[in-house]
DSSP file (Angstrom, degrees, kcal/mol; ACC not computed):
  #  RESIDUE AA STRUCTURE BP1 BP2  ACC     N-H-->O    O-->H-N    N-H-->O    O-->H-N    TCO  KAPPA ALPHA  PHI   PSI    X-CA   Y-CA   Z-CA
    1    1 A X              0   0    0      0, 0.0    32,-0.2     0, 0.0    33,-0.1   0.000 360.0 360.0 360.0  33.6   88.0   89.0   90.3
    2    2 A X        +     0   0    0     30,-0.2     2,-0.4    31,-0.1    30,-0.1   0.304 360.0  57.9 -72.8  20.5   87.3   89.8   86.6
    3    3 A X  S >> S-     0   0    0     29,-0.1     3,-1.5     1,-0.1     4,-0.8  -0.992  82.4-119.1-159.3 150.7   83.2   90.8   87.8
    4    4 A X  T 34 S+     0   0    0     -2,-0.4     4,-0.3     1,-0.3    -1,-0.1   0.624 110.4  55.8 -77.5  -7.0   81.9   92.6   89.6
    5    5 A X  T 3> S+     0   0    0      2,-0.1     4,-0.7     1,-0.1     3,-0.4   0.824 108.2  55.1 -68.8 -42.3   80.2   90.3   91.8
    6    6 A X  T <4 S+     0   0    0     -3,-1.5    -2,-0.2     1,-0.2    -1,-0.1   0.462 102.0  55.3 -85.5  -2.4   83.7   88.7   92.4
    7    7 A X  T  X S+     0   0    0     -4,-0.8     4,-0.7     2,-0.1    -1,-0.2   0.430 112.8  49.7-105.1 -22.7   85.2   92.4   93.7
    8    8 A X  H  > S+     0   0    0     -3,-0.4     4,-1.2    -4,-0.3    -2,-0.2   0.561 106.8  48.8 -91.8  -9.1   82.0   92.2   96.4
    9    9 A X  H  < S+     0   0    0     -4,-0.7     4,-0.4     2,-0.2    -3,-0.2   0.564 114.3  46.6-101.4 -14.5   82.7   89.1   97.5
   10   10 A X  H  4 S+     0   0    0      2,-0.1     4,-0.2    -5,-0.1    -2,-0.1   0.835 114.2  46.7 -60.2 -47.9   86.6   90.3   98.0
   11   11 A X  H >X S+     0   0    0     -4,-0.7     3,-4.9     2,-0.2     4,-0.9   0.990 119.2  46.2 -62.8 -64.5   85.6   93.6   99.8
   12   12 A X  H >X S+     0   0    0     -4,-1.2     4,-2.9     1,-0.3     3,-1.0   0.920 111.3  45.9 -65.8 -33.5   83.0   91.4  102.0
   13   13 A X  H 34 S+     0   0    0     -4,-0.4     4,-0.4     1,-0.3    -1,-0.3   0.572 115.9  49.3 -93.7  13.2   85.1   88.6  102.9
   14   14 A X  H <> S+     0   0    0     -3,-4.9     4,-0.6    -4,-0.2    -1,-0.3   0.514 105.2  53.6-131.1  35.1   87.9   91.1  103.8
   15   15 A X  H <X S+     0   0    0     -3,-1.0     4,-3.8    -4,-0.9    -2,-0.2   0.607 112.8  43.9 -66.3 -56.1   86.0   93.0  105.7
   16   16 A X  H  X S+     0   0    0     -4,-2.9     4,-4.2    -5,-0.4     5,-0.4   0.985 113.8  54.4 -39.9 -53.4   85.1   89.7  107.7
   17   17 A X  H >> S+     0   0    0     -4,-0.4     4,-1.8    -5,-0.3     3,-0.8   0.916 106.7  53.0 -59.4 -59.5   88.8   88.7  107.6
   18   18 A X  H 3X S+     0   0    0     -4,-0.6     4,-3.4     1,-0.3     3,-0.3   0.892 105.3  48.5 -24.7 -72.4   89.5   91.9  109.1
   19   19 A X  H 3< S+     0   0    0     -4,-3.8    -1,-0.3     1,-0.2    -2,-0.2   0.990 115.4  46.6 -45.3 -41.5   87.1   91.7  112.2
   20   20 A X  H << S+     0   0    0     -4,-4.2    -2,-0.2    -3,-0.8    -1,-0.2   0.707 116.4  40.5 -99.8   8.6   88.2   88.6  113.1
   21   21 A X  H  < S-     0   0    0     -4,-1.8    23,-1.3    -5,-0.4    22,-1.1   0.673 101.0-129.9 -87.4 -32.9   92.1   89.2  112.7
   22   22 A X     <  +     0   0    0     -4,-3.4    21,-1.4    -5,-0.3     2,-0.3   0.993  52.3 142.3  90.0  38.9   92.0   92.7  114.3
   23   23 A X        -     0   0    0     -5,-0.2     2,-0.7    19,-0.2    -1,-0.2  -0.779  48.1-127.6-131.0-175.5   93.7   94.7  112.0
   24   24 A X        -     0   0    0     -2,-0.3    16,-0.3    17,-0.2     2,-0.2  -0.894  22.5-139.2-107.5 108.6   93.2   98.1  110.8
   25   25 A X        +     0   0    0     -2,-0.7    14,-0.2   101,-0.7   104,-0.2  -0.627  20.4 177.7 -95.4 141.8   93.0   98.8  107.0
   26   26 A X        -     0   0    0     12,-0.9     2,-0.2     1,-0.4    13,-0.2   0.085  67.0 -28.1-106.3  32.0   94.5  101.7  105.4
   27   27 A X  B     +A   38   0A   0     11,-0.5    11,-2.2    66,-0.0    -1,-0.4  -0.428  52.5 176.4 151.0 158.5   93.7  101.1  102.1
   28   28 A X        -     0   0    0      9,-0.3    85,-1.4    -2,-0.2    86,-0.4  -0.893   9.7-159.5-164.2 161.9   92.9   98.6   99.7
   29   29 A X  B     -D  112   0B   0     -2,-0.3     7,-1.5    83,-0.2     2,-0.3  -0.900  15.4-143.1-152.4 155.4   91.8   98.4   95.8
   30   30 A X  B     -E   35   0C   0     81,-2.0     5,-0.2    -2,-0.4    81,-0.1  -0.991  19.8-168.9-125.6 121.2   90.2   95.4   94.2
   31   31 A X        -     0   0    0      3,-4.0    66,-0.0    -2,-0.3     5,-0.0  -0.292  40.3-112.7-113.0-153.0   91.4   94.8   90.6
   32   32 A X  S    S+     0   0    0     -2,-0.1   -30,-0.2   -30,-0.1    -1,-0.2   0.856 122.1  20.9 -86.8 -51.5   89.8   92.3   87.9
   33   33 A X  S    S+     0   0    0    -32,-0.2     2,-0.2   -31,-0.1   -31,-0.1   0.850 130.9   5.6 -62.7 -54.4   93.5   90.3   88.5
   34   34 A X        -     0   0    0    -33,-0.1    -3,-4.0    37,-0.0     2,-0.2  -0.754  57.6-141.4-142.4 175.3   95.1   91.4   92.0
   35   35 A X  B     -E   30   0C   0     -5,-0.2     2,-0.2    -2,-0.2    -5,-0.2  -0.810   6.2-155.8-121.2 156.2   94.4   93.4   95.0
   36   36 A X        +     0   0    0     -7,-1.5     2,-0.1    -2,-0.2    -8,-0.1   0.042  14.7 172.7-128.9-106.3   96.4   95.6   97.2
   37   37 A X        -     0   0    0     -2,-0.2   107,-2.9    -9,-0.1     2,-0.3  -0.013  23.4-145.4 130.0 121.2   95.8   96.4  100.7
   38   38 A X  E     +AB  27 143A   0    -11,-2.2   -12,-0.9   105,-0.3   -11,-0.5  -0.871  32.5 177.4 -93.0 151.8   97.6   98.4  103.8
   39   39 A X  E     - B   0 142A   0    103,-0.7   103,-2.0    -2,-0.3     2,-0.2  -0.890  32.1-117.5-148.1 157.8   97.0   96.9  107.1
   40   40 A X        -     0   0    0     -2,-0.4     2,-0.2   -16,-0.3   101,-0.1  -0.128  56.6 -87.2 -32.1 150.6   98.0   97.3  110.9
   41   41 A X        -     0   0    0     97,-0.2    97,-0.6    -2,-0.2   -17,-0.2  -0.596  62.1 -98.2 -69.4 138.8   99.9   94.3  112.3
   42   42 A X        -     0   0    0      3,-0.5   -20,-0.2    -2,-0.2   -19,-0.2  -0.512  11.2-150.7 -64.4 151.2   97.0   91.6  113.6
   43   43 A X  S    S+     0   0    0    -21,-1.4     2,-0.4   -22,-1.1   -21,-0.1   0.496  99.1  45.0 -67.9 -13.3   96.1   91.5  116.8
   44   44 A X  S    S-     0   0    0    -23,-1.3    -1,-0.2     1,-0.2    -2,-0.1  -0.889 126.4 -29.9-123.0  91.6   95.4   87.7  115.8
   45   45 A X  S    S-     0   0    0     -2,-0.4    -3,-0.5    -3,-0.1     2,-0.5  -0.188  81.0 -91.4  64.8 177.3   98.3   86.0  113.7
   46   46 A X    >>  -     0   0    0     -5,-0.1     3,-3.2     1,-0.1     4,-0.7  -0.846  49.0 -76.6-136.3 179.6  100.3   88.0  111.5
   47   47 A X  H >> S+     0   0    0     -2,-0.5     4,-3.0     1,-0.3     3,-2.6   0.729 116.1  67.5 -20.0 -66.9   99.9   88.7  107.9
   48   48 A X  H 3> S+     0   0    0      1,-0.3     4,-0.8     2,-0.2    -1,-0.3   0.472 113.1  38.5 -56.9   2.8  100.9   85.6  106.1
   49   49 A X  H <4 S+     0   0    0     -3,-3.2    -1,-0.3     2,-0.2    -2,-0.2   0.228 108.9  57.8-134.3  15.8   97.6   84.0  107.7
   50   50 A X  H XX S+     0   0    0     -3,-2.6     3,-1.9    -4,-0.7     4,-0.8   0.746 111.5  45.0 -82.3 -59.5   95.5   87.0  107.4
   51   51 A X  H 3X>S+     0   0    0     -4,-3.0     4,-1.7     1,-0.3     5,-0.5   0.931 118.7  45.5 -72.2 -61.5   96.4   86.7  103.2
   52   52 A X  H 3<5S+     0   0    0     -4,-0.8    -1,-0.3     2,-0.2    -3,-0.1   0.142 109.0  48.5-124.7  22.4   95.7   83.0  103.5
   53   53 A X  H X>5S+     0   0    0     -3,-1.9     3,-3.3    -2,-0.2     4,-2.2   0.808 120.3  50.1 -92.5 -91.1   92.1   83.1  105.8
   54   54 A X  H 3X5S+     0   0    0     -4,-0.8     4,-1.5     1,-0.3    -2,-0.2   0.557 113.8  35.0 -25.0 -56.6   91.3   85.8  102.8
   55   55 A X  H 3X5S+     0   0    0     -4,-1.7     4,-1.1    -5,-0.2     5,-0.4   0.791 115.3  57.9 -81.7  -8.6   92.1   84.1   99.7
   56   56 A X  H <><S+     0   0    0     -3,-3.3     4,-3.0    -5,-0.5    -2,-0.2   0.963 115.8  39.4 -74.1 -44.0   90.9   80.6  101.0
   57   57 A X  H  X S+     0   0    0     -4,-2.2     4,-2.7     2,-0.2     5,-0.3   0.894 110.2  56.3 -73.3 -26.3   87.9   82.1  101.5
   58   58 A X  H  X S+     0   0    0     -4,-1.5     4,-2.2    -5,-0.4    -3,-0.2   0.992 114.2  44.5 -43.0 -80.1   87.8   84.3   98.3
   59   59 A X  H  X S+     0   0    0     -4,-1.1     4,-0.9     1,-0.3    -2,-0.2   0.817 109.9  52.8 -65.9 -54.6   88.2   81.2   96.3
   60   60 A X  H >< S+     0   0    0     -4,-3.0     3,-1.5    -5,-0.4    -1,-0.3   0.940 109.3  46.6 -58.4 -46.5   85.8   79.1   98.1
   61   61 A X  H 3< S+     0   0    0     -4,-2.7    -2,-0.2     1,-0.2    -1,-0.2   0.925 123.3  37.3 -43.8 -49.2   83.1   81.4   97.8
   62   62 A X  H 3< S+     0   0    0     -4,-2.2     2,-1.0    -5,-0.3     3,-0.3   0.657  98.4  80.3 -84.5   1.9   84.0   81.9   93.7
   63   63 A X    <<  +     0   0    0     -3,-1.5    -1,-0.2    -4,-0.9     3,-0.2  -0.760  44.7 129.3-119.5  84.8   85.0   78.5   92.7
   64   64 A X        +     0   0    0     -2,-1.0     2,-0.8    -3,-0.1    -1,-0.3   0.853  60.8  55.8 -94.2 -52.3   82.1   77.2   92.4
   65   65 A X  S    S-     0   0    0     -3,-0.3    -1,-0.1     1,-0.1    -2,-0.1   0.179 113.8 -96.9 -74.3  26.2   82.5   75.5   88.7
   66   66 A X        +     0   0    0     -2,-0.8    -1,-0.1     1,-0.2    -3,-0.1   0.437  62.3 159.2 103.5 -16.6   85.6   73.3   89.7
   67   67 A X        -     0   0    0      1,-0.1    -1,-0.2     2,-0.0     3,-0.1  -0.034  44.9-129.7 -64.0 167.0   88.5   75.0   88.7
   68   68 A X  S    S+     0   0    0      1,-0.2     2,-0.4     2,-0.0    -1,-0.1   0.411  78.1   8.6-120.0 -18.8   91.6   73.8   90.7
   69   69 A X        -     0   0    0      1,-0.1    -1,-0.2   -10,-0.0     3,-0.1  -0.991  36.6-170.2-154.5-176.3   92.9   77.6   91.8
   70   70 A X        +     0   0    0     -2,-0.4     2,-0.1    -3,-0.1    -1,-0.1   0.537  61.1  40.2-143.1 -25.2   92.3   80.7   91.9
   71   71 A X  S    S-     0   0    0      1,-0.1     2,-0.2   -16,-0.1   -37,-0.0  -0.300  79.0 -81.9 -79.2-170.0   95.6   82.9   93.0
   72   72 A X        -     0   0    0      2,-0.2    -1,-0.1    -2,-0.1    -2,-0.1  -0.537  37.6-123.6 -70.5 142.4   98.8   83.3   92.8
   73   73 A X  S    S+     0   0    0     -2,-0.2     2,-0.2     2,-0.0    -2,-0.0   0.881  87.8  36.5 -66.3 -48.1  100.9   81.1   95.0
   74   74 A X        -     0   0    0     71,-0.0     2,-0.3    -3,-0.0    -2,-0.2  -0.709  63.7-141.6-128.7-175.6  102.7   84.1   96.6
   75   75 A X        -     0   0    0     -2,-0.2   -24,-0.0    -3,-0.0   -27,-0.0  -0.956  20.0-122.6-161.1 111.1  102.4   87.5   97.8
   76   76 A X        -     0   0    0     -2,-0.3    69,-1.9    68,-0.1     2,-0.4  -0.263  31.6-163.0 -62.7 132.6  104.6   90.8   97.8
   77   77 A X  E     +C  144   0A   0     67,-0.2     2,-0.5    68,-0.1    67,-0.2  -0.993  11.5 175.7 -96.9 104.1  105.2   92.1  101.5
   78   78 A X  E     -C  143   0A   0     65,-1.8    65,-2.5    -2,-0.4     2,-0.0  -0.934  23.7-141.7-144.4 115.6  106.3   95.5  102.1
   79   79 A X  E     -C  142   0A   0     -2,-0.5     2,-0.5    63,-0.2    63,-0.2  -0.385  18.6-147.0 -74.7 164.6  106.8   97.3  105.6
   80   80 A X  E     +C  141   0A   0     61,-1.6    61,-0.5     1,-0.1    -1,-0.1  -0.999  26.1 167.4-137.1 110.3  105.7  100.8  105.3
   81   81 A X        +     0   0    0     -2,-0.5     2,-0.3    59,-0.1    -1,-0.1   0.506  55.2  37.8-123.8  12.5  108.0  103.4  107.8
   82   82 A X  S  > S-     0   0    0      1,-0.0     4,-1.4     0, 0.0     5,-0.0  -0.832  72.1-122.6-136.7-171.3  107.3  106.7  106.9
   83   83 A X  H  > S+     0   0    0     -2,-0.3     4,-0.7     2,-0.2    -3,-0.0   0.420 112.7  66.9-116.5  12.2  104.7  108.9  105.8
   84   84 A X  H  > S+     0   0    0      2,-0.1     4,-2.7     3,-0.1    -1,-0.1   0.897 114.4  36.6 -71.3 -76.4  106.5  109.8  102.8
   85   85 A X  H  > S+     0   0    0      2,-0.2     4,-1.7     1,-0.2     5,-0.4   0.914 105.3  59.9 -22.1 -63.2  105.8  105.7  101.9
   86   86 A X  H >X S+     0   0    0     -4,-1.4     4,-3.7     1,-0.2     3,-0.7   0.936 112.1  46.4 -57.4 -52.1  102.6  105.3  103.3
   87   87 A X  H 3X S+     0   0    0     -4,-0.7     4,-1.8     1,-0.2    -1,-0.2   0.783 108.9  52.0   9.8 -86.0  101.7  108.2  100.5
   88   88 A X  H 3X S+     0   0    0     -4,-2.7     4,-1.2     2,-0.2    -1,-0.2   0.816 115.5  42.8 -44.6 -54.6  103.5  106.7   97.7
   89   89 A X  H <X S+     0   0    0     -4,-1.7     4,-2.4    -3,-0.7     3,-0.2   0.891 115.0  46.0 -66.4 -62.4  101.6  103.3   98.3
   90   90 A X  H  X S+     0   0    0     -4,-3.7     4,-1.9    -5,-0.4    -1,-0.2   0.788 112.2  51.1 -66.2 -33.4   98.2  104.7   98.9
   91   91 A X  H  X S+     0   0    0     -4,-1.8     4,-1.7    -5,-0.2    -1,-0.3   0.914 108.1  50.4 -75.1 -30.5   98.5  106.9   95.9
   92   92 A X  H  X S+     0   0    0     -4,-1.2     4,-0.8    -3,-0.2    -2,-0.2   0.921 113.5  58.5 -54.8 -58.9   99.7  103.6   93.4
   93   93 A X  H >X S+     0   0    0     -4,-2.4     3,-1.0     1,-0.2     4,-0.7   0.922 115.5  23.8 -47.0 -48.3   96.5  102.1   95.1
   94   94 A X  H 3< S+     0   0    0     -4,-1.9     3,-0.4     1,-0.3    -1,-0.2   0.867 121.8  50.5 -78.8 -37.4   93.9  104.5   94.1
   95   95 A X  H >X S+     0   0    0     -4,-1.7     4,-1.2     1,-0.2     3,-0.9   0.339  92.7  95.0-102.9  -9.1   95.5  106.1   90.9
   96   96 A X  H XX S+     0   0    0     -3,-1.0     4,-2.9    -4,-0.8     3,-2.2   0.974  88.9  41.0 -17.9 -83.5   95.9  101.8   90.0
   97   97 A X  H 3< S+     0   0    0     -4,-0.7     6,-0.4    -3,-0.4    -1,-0.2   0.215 107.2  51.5-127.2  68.9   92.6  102.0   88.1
   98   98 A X  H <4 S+     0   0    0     -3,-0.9     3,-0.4     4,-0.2    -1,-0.3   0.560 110.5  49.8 -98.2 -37.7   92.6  104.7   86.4
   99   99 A X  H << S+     0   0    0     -3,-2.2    -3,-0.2    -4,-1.2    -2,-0.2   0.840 108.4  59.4 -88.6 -26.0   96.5  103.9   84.6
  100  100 A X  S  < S-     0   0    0     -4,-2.9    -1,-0.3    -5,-0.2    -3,-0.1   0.614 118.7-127.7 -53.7 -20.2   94.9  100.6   83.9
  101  101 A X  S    S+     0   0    0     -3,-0.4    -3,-0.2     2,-0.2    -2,-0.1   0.827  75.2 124.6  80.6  34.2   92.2  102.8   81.8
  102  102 A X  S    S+     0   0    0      1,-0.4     2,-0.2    -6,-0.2    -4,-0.2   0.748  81.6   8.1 -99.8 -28.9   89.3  100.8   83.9
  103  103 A X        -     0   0    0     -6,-0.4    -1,-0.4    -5,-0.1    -2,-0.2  -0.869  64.2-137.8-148.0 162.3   87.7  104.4   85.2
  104  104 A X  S    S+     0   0    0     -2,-0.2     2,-0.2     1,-0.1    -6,-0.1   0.218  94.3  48.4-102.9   4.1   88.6  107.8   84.1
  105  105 A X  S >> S-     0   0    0     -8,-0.1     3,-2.2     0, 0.0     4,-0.7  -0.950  74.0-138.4-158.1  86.9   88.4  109.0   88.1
  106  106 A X  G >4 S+     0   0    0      1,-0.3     3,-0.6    -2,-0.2     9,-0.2   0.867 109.0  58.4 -42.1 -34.1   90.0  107.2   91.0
  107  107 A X  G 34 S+     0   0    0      1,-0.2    -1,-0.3     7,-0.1     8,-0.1   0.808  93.8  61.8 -69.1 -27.6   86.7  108.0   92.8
  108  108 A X  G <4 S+     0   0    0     -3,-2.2     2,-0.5     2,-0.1    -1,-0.2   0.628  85.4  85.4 -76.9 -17.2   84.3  106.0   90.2
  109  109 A X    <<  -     0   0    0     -4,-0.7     6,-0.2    -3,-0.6     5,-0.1  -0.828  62.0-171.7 -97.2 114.8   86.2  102.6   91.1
  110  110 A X  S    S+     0   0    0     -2,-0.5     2,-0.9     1,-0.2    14,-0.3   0.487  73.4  81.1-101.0   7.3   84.1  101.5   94.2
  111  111 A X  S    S+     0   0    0    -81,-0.1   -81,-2.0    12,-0.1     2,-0.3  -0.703  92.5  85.3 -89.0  66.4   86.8   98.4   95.1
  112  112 A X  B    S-D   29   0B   0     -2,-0.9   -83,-0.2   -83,-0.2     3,-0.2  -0.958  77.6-136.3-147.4 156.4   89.0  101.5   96.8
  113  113 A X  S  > S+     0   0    0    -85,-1.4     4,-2.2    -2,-0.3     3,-0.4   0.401  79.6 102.7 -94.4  -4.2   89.4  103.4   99.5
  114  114 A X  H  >  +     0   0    0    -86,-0.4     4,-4.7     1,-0.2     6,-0.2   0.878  70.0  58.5  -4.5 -74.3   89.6  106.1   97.8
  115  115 A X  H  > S+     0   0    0     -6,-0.2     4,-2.6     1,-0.2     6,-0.5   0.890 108.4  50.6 -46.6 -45.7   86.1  107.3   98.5
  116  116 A X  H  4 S+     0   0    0     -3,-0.4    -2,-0.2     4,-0.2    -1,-0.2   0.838 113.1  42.6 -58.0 -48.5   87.0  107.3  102.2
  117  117 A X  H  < S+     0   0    0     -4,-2.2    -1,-0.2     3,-0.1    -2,-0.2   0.895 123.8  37.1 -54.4 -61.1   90.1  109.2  101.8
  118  118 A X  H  < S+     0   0    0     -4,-4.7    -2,-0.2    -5,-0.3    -3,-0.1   0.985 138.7  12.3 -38.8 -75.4   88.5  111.9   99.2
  119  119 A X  S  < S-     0   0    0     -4,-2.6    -3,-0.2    -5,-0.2    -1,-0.2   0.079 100.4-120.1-116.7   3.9   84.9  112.6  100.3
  120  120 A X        +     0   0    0     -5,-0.3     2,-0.4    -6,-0.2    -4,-0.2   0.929  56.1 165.3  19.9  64.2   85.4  110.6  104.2
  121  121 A X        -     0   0    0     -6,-0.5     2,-0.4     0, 0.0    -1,-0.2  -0.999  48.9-124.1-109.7 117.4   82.5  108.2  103.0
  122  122 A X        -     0   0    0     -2,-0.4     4,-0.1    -3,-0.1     6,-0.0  -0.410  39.3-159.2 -19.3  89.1   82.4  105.4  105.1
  123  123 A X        -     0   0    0      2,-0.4     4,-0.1    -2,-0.4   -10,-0.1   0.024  42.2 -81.3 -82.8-155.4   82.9  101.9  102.0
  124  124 A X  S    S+     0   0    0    -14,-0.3     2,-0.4     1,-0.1  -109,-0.1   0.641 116.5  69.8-101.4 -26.4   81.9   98.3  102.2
  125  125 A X  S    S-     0   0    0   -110,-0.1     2,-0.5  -111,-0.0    -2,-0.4  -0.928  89.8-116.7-101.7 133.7   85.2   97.7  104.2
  126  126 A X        +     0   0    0     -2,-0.4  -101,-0.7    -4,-0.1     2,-0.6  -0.497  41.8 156.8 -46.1 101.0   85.7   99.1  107.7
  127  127 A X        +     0   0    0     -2,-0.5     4,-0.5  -103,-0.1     3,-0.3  -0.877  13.5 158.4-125.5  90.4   88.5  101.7  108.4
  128  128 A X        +     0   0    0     -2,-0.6     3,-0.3     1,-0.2     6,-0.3   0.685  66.1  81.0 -79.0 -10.3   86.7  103.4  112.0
  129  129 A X  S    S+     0   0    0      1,-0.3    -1,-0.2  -104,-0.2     7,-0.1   0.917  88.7  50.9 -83.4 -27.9   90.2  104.5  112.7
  130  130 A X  S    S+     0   0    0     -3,-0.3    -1,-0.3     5,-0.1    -2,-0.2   0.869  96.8  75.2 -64.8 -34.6   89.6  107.6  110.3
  131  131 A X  S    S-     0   0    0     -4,-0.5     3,-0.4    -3,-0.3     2,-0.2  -0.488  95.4 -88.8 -55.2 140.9   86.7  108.6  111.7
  132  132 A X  S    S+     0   0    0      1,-0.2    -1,-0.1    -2,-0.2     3,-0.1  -0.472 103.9  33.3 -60.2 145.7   86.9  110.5  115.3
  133  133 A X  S    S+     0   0    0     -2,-0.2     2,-0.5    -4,-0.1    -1,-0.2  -0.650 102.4  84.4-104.1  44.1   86.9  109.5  118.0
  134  134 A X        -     0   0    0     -3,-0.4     2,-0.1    -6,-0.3     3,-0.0  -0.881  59.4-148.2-114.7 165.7   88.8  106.4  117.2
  135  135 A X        -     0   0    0     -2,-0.5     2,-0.3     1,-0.1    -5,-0.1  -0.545  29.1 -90.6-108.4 166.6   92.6  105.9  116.9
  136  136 A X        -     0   0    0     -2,-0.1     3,-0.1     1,-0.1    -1,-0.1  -0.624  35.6-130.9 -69.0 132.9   94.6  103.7  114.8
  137  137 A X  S    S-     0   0    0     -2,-0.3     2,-0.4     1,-0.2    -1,-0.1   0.895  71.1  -0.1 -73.9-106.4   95.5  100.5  116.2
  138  138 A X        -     0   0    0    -97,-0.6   -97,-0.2     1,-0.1    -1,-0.2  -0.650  66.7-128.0 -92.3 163.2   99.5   99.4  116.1
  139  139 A X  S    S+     0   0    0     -2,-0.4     2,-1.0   -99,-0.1    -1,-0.1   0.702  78.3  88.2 -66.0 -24.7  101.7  101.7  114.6
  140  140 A X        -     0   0    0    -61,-0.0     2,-0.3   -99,-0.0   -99,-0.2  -0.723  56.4-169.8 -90.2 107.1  103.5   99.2  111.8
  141  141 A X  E     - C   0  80A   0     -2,-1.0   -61,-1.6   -61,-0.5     2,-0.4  -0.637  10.3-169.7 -94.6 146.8  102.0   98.9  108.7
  142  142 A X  E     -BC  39  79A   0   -103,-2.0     2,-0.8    -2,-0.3  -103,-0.7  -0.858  13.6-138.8-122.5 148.3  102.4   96.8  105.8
  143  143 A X  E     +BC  38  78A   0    -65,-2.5   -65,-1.8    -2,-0.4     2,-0.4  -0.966  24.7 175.7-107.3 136.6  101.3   96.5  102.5
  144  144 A X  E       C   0  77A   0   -107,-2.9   -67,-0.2    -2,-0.8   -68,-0.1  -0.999 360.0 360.0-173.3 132.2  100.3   93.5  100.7
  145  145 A X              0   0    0    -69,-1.9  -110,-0.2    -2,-0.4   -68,-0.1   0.114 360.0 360.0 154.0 360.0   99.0   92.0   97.6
């Protein structure tokens, strides 16, 4: 995801993955290398086939010239149970790529939620559950990437 065409074609197709899984995101960043993402439990499947509707589709959309993969084989899992955690996590996301030296501004990198959090602008991926008058969907969250 080293262009920025390949960081809009992440955000859209997990935006997709996201409608049709049912989850709720509570953050995410898109890096040139990795992603991370917080999620709700699906309402549809559970994680490990949420990550592996996302990157199958990731990869078809960007592998156009042949190449034989495009991730990593596996993928760090981490339940999230307090709101000390959820913090920690969400701040790692955002502040990501800035310590990477990639923007000087958490807010200038638009593969975040960031924006949403900051300035409650509505990004290219759906999180309604911040907005009034909707609620968050189930209560256990994970993080992943």
């Amino acid at each position: 995801m080293g262009s920025v065409c390949a960081r809009d074609v992440f955000v859209d197709v997990f935006d997709k993955v996201r409608a049709r899984y049912r989850f709720d995101v509570l953050g995410y960043v898109a890096m040139p290398e990795h992603f991370h993402f917080m999620i709700t439990e699906p309402d549809r499947a559970d994680p490990s086939v949420v990550m592996k509707a996302l990157k199958q589709t990731v990869a078809r959309r960007l592998l156009a010239d042949g190449a034989d993969h495009f991730w990593q084989k596996r993928f760090y899992d981490f339940n999230v149970y307090s709101e000390e955690k959820f913090a920690e996590k969400l701040k790692y996301m955002h502040q990501n790529p800035v310590k990477r030296g990639l923007v000087k501004n958490p807010e200038d990198w638009r593969w975040s939620s960031y924006r949403t959090y900051a300035f409650k602008e509505r990004g290219p991926v759906k999180m309604d559950w911040y907005f009034p008058p909707y609620t968050l969907g189930k209560p256990r969250v994970r993080m992943l990437g």
